[in-house]
N, C-alpha and C positions, 0 to 999 in steps of 0.2 A: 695742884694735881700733878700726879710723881707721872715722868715719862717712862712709858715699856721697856724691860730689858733689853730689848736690842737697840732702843733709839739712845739710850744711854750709853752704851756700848759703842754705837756708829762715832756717837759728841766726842769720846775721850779718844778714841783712837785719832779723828780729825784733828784735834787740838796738839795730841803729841806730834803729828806728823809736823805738822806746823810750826811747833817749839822747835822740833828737829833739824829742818830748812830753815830756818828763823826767817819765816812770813808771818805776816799780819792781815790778819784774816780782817776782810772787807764784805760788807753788803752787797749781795750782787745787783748792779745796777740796772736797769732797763737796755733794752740793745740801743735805744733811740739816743740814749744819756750818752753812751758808750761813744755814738759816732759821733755826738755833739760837740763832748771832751777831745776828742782826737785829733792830731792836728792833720791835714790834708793840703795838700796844693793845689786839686782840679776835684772837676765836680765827680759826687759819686752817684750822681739820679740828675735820669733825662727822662721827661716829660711829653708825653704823645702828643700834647700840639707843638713843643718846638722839632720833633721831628718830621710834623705834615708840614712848619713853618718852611723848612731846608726844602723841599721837592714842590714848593708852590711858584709855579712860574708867574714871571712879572712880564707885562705887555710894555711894549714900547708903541705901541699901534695908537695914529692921532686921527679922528674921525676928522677931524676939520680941515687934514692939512688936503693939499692938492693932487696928489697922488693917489690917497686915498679916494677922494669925490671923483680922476678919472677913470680908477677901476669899477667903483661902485656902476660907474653910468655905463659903462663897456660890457659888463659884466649885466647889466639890468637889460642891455637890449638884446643878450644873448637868452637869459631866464624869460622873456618874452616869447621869446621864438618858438623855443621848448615846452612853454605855457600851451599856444595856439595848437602846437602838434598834439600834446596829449587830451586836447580839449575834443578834437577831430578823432582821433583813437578811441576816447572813450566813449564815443557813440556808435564802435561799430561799424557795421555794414552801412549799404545805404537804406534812404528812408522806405522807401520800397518795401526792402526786405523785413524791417525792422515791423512796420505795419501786418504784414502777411505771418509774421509770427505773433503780434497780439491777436491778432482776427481767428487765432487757433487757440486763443484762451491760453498760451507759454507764456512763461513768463521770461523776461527778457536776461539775456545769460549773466549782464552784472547785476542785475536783481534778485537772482536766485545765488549770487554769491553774496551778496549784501545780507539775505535771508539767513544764510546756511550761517553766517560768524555773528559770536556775544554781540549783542548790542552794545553802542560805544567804544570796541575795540575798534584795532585797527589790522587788513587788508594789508601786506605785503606784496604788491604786487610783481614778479620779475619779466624782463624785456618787455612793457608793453609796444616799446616801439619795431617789437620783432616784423618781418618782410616792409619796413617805410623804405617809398621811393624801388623796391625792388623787383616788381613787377610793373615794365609799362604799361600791360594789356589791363590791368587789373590792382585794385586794392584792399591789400588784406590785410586789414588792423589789427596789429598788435599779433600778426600770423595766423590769426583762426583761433586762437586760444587763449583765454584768460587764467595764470598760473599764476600763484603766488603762497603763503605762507599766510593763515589768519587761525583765531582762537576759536574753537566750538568745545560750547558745555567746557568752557577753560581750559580744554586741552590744546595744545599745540601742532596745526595739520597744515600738511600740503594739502591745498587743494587745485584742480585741474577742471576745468568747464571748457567746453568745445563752443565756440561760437558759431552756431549755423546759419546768423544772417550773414555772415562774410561771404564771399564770392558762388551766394547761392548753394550754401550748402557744398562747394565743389571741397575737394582736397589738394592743395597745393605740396608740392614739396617742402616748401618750407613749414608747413602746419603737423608733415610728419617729423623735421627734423626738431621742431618746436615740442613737440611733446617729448621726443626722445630726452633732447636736454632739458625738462622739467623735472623728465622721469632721473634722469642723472643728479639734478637738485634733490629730488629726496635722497638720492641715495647719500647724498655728501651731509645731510640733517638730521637730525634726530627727532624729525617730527614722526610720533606715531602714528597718523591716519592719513591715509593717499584718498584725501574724498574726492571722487572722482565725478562730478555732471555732465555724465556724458549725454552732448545733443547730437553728435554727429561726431565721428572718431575716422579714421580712416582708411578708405578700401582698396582692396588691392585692382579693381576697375580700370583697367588705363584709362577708359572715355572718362573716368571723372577727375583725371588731373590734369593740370595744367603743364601743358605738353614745356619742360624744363631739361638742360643736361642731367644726366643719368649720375654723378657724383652726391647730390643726397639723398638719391631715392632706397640705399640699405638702410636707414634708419624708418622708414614705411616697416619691414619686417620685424621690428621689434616692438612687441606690444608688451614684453613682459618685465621689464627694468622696474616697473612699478611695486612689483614685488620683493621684499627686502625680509629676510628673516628677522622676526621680532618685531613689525614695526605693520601692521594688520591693513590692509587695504577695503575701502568698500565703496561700492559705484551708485549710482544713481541712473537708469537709464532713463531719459528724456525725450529720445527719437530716435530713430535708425541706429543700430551696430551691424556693419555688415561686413562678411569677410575676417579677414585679421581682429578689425574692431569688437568681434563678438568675444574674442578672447578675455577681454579688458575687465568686463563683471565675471565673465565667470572662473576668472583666474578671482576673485576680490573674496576676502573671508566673506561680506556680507555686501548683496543685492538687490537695489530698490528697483521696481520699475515701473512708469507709472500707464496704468491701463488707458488701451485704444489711442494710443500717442508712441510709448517703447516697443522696438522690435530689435530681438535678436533672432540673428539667421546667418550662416555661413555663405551663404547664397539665396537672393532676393526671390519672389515668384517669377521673374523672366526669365532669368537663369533656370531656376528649375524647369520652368516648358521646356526651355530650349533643350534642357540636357535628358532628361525624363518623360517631357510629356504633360505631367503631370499641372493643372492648372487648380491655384487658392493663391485665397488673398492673404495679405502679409501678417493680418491677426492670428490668422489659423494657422500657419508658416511657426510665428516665430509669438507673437504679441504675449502682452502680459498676463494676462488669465491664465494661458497655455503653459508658460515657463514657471510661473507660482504655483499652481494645479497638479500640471502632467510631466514636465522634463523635469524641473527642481531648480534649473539653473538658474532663478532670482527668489529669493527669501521672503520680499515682504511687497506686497501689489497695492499701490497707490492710487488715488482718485483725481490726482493732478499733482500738479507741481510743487503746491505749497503743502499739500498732503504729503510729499516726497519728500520734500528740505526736513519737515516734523520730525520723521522714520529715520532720517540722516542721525539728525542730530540725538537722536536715544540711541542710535547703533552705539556714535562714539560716549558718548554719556555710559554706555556697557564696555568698555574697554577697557575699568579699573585701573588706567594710566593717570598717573604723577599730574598733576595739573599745572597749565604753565604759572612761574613761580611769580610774584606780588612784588615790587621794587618799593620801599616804602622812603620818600624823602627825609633826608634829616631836619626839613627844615619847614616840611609840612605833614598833616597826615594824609592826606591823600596818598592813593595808590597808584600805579602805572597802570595796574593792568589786572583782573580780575582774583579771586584770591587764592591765597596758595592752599594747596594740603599735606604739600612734603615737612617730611618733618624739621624741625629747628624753625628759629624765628627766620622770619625773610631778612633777607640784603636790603641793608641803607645804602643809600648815596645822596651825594648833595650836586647842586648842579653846577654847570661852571661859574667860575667867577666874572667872566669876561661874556658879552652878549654874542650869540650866536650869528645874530644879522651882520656882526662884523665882515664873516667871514668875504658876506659881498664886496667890499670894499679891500679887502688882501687878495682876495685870488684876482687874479689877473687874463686877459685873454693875448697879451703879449709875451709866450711862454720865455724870450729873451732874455726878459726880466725877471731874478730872483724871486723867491717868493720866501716870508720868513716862518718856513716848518712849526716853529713852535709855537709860534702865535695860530696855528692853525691848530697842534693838539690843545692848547690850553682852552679853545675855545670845544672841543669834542669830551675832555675826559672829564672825571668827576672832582669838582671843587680845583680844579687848573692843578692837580696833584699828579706830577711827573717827575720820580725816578730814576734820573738819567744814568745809562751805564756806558761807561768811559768816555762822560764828556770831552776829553783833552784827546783823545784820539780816536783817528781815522773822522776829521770832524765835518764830512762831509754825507756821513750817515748818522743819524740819531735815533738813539735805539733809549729804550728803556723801560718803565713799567709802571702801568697806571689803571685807574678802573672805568668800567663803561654801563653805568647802570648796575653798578655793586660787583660785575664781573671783574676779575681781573686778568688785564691784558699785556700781552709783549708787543709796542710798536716799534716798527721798523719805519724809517719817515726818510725820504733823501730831502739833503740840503745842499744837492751841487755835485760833480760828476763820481762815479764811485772808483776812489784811487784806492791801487793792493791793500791798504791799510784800513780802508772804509770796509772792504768787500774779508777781510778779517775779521774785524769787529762782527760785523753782522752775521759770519757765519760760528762767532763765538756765542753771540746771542740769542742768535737762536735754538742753539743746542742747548741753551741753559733754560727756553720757555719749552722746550721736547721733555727734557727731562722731569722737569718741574708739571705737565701737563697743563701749560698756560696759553690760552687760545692766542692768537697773533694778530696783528692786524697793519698789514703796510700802507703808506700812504705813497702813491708812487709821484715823484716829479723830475722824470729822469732821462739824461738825451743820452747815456750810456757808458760805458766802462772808457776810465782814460785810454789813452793811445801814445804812439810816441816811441823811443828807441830808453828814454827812461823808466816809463812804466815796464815795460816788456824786460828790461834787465832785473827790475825789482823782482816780477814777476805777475804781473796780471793775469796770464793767463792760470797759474795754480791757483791763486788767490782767487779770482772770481769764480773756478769750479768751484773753491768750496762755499762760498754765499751759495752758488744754484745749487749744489748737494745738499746741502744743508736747508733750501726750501722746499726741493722736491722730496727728501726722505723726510721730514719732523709730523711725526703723525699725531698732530694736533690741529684742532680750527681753526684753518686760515681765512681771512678777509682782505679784501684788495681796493682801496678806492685810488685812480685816476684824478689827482687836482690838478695835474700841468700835462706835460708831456710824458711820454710811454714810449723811448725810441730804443732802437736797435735789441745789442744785449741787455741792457736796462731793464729790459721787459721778464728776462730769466732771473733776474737776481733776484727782484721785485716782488715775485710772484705774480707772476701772467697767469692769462687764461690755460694755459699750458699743464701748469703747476697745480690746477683742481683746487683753486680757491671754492670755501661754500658759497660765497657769495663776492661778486666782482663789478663796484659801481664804479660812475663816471661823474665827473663834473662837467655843466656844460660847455666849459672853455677846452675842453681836455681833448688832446690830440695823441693818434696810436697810429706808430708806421714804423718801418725801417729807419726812415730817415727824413726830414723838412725837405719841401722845397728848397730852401736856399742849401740845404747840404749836399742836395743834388745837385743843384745850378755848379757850386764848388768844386764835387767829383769832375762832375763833367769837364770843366776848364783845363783840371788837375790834366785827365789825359787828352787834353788836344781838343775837344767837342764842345759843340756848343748846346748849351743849353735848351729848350722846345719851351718855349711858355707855354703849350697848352700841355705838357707833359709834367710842368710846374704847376700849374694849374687843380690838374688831374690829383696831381699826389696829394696838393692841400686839400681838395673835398676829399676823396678819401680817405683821409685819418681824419677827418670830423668824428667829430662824438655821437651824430646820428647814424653815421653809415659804418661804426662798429656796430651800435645797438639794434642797427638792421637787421644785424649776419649772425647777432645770436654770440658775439664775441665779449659780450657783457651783461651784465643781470638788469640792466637800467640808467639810464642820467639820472641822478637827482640831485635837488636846490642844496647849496654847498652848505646852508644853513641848518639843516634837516640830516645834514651827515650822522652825528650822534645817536639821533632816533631810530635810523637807517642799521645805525651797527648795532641800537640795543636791542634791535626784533631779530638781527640776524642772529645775535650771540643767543638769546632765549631762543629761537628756533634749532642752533645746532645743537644744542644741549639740553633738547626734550622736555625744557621746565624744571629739569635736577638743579640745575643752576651746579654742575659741576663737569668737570672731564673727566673721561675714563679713562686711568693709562693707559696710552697706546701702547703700539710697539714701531718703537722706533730704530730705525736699524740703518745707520749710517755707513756711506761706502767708503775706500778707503779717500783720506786726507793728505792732497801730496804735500809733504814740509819744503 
């Protein structure tokens, strides 16, 4: 078969060319041949598990030695303690109370959140130990309010439930300042729906508070933080809104309420005699038929409670939002958490390689004692896969990059007090998880920036603005857990409650103050004074880990082995089930050199 004039053409021209140069025309080989033949001196292909191999941390952690079995058991009688308190919290008011609302056919306020979230999910709950120990005259568990983070119809929501068998239905200041900062948590989340069960919200009545100093009663005024553009709010009303409280549904895209049980009214029927004349009872005022019917201001009128949580949960089932997203293991099928609908396959992860119960046995309740950082991330991130960014300096902050339930994270972790060099590093690093939109997550165990006539010439004080610049401006998800201490400046570097972390836990060993006891005993000496044991005293229960979680200065204690689970509902919470961040805008101030 003769070839086409032009391929004939193409041959003889090729062939002179070649005569020309006098080459010798060769078979063109395979590329594979090509690199085979070649001679090389290092490799030309790296292989994705020898680069997961280089960022797999190794444990030096011995369960058996003695150190170990004395933190475990120091540490086991602290998780006890914190056992018994949440065990007391989680029942609420007293039993009294608790009877007097079955006797009314309600259901009981963690049963109607139990109700309201997927079956088998899980209940994020924040501060339950908000007002322990902080009212003598009275106790109110967990502040009057049930708030937490949980899944409905797969989506991802705040939700807020008022608990009315606490102090008899009263309103404490703390229960208004308790909502406020829940209502503050949504805003820092990207959960779409504020579902709200409300049994009892807050009045502006002075006879029904708990006569308290007047420093948290502006947060009583604010009923509307609950609202967030983009992110739809809808209430549930369950009993009395009165006052301010009436605002709460009918500020809410959509509101249930359930007949001859919810009443909304800016002012009760005693109020109204008093001011009017005018006497009705609180059905005809304000109740459910009437606002369904005739004002408009509830949407959908219920025949009880568990008719209510129903009506809840098809509101958010109509909200057309992203569903929170599916974590699917590498090394099982099982799923984390109900299934996704966003589009692309879901995030894999694998779990650690090192067992999480360890944790008991490293963390420590002697904060004097070191603790070793990365045997703490290895046991939190996925398959002990950590990244480290400039291991050899400033090595008393350990920063790097790793995942948490398929997210990925920038942790910032201390290893010992933060020198000019540490407090560099970190604010190099974190401008690189700002830029890059990578959620963060610090592990604080820190008694504070050096001191000293050498630090201060290096320059600690530049240098540590910029780690605090650099935490307060990076407009990305921050996270905060407490494993040791949280003293001094430490606490600004760190990302303190200050710094509007989404979420800010504790471990039960963990201590927050200014300063330890013995560093006061020290000051004091320093100039001339003596020390007060009960003023030593004072400051150790103080920075207890309960009597932060009192004041509303944390989201929660939890079991140091549970940490992982804790950051992988918070990261799916702040990021709405995208399973992604949205560039911020991040805008850094200036950087003294």
């Amino acid at each position: 078969m003769s070839l086409p004039r032009s391929s004939r053409t193409a041959l003889r021209l090729r062939c002179q060319f070649a005569s020309h140069h006098q080459l010798q025309l060769q078979p063109r080989q395979p590329r594979f041949q090509q690199l085979a033949g070649s001679r090389r001196t290092v490799a030309n292909l790296t292989h994705t598990h020898q680069a997961a191999a280089i960022t797999r941390i190794q444990t030096n952690v011995d369960p058996t030695s003695e150190e170990f079995k004395e933190n475990e058991k120091s540490m086991a009688a602290v998780m006890a303690r914190i056992e018994t308190l949440s065990q007391q919290i989680q029942k609420g008011g007293p039993e009294k109370a608790r009877q007097k609302h079955l006797q009314r056919k309600k259901m009981l306020p963690r049963d109607r959140v139990t109700a309201l979230i997927d079956p088998g999910t899980t209940f994020l709950e924040l501060a339950p130990m908000a007002g322990y120990e902080l009212y003598p005259e009275a106790e109110v568990p967990a502040g009057g309010i049930i708030a937490g983070v949980g899944v409905v119809e797969g989506v991802s929501c705040m939700i807020v439930a008022n608990d009315s068998t606490v102090k008899e239905e009263h309103t404490t200041p703390l229960l208004s300042r308790s909502i406020f900062e829940h209502r503050q948590s949504l805003r820092r989340t990207s959960s779409p729906a504020s579902t709200s069960l409300t049994a009892e919200v807050p009045t502006s009545s002075p006879s029904r508070c708990i006569p308290r100093p007047r420093p948290l009663r502006p947060h009583l005024l604010q009923p509307g933080p609950h609202v967030r553009p983009g992110y739809p709010p809808d209430s549930v009303v369950m009993g009395p809104c009165t006052a301010g409280g009436a605002y709460v549904p009918a500020m809410s895209d959509e509101s249930i309420i359930v007949g001859e049980q919810g009443h909304i009214f800016l002012a009760g029927p005693p109020l109204v005699k008093a001011a009017t004349g005018e006497e009705i009872s609180a059905e005809d005022l304000g109740g459910g038929k009437m606002h369904s019917s005739v004002s408009g201001v509830t949407d959908y009128l219920a025949v009880d409670d568990a008719h209510a949580i129903t009506l809840a949960r098809r509101s958010v089932s109509n909200l057309n939002w992203p569903k929170a997203t599916s974590f699917s293991s590498s090394s099982t099928t099982s799923s984390a958490s109900s299934s996704a609908s966003t589009p692309g396959p879901s995030p894999t992860f694998s779990e650690p390689l090192f067992d999480p119960e360890e944790l008991l046995g490293i963390a420590t309740t002697n904060l004097r004692k070191p603790m070793p950082i990365r045997e703490v991330i290895a046991r939190v991130v996925d398959g002990s896969h950590f990244s480290e960014f400039k291991r050899d300096f400033g090595t008393t902050l350990v920063t790097g990059f790793a995942s948490i339930y398929g997210h990925k994270v920038g942790i910032v972790a201390n290893d010992g007090i933060l020198f000019p060099s540490s407090a560099q590093k970190g604010a190099h690093f974190i401008e690189l998880c700002a830029q890059r939109a990578i959620p963060l997550v610090f592990l604080q165990n820190i008694s504070g920036f050096m001191v000293g006539s050498a630090a201060e010439h290096e320059g600690i004080a530049k240098h540590g603005a910029k780690l605090v610049t650099a935490v307060a401006c990076a407009d990305v998800p921050k996270f905060t857990v407490v494993v040791g201490g949280s003293y001094g400046a430490g606490n600004y570097g760190m990302c303190g409650r200050a710094y509007s972390p989404r979420f800010l836990w504790m471990w039960p060993n963990a201590r927050i103050g200014v300063m330890g006891g013995e560093q006061l005993a020290a000051v004091m000496e320093t100039v001339g004074k003596k020390a007060d044991p009960e003023l030593r005293d004072r400051i150790d229960r103080e920075s207890d880990a309960t009597f932060s979680s009192a004041r509303l200065w944390d989201d929660g204690i939890i079991p140091p082995q549970h940490t992982r689970k804790y950051l992988g509902l918070g990261l799916q919470a702040a990021l709405g089930g995208r399973n992604e961040v949205k560039p911020g805008e991040t805008k850094f101030g200036v950087f003294r050199m």
